[in-house]
N, C-alpha and C positions, 0 to 999 in steps of 0.2 A: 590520479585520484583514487584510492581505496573506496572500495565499495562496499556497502552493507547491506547487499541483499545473499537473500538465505529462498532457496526455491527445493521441493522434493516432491519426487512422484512415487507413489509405494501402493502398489498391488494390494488392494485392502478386502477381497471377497472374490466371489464368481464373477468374474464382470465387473466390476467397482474398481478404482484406483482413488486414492486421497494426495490431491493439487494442493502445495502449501504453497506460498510466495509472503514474504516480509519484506522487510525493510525496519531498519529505526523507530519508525514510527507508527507502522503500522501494520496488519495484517489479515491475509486472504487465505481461507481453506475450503474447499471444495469436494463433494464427494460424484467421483466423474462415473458416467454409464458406457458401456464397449458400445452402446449403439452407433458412434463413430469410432473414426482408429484415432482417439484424440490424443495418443503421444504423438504419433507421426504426422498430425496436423499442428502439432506443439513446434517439432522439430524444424518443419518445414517453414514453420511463419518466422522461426526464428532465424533459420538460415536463410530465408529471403533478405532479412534484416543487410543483408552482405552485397544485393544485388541495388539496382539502381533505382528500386519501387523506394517510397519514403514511408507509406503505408502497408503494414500488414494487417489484416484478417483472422481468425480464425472460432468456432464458437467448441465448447464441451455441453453436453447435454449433460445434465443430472435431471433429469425425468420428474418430472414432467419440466425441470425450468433449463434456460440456457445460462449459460455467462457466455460473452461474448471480450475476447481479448484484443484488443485495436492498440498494437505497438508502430511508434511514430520519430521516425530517426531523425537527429537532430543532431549533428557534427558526427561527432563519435558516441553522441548520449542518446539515450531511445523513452522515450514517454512510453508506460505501460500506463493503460487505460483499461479497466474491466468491467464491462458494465453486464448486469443481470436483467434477465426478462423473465417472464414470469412463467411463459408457455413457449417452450420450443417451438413447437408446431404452427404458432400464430408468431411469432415473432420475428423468423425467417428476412423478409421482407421491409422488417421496421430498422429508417438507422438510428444510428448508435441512438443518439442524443433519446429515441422514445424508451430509452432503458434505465434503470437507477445504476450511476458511475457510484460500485461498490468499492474501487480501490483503487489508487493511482501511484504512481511513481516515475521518478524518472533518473536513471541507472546509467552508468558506460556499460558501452555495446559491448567491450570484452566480456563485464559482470555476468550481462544475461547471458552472455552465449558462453560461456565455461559454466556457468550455476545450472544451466538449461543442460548443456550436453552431460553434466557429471552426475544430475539425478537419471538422465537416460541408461549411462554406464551403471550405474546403481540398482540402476532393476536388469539390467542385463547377469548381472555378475549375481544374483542372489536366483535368478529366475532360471536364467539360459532360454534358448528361444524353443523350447519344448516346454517348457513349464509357464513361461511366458503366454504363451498360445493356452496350453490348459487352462489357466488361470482367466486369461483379458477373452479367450474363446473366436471372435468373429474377427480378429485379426493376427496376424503373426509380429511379432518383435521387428520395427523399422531399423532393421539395421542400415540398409543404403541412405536413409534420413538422418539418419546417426552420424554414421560417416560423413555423410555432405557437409552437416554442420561443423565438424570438427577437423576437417579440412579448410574452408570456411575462417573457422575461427582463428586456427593458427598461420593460413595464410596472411590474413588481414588484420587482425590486433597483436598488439604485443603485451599478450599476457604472460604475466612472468610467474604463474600457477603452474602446478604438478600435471601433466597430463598424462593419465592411462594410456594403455594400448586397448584398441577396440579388438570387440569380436571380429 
């Protein structure tokens, strides 16, 4: 089943990256703060996705609010769930449900994880992880998170997309 989701991570200031994720229907854009390493929590929740958990985790700060990302496997299809809270710092602790579910979809597990790992190659390839680092500052470029998923991916789906070669 072709998929219509369209996801991009782009270095957008000192510390700042802008999170898009669509779909057909609809659309999510975010403006994320380096106060976590949230590509490499991007990566990780998404290569879990591979492993025998059916739920993943993971939150982006955009300062003061969170969004919080709750991806839910389902055969080979994955529920993306995103819900926003309003205060990082208070929110921590609350689940999902006390958050407003800002977007939702639900995608094959190939989609996310080639859409996922090709905006990560995307900033590798325009950034390099010297510029990457200058740019996001209190983390370096996940490249072993990189890798895991797109080991990952092409062990496990049969996607029949273009795949770069990684750093």
């Amino acid at each position: 089943m072709p998929s219509d989701l369209q996801f991009s991570w782009e270095l957008s200031g000192a510390g700042w990256a802008t999170c898009r994720i669509a779909d057909r229907s609809s659309e999510r854009k975010d403006h994320v703060s380096y106060c976590t390493d949230a590509l490499a929590d991007l990566l990780h929740g998404v290569a879990g996705l591979y492993g025998s958990s059916s739920v993943q985790r993971f939150s982006f700060d955009l300062e003061p609010a969170e969004v919080r990302w709750v991806l839910r496997n389902h055969g080979q299809d994955v529920e993306i769930l995103i819900y926003r809270f309003a205060d990082m710092s208070t929110s921590f602790n609350l689940p999902d449900g006390e958050g407003e579910l800002s977007w939702t979809s639900t995608q094959p597990r190939s989609a996310v994880g080639h859409a996922v790992m090709e905006a990560a190659q995307t900033v590798w390839r325009q950034h390099g992880e010297e510029g990457y680092r200058k740019k996001w500052m209190q983390h370096p470029f996940p490249v072993s998170a990189l890798q895991d998923l797109r080991r990952l991916h092409l062990r496990d789906d049969e996607c029949q997309m273009e795949h770069d070669l990684l750093p």
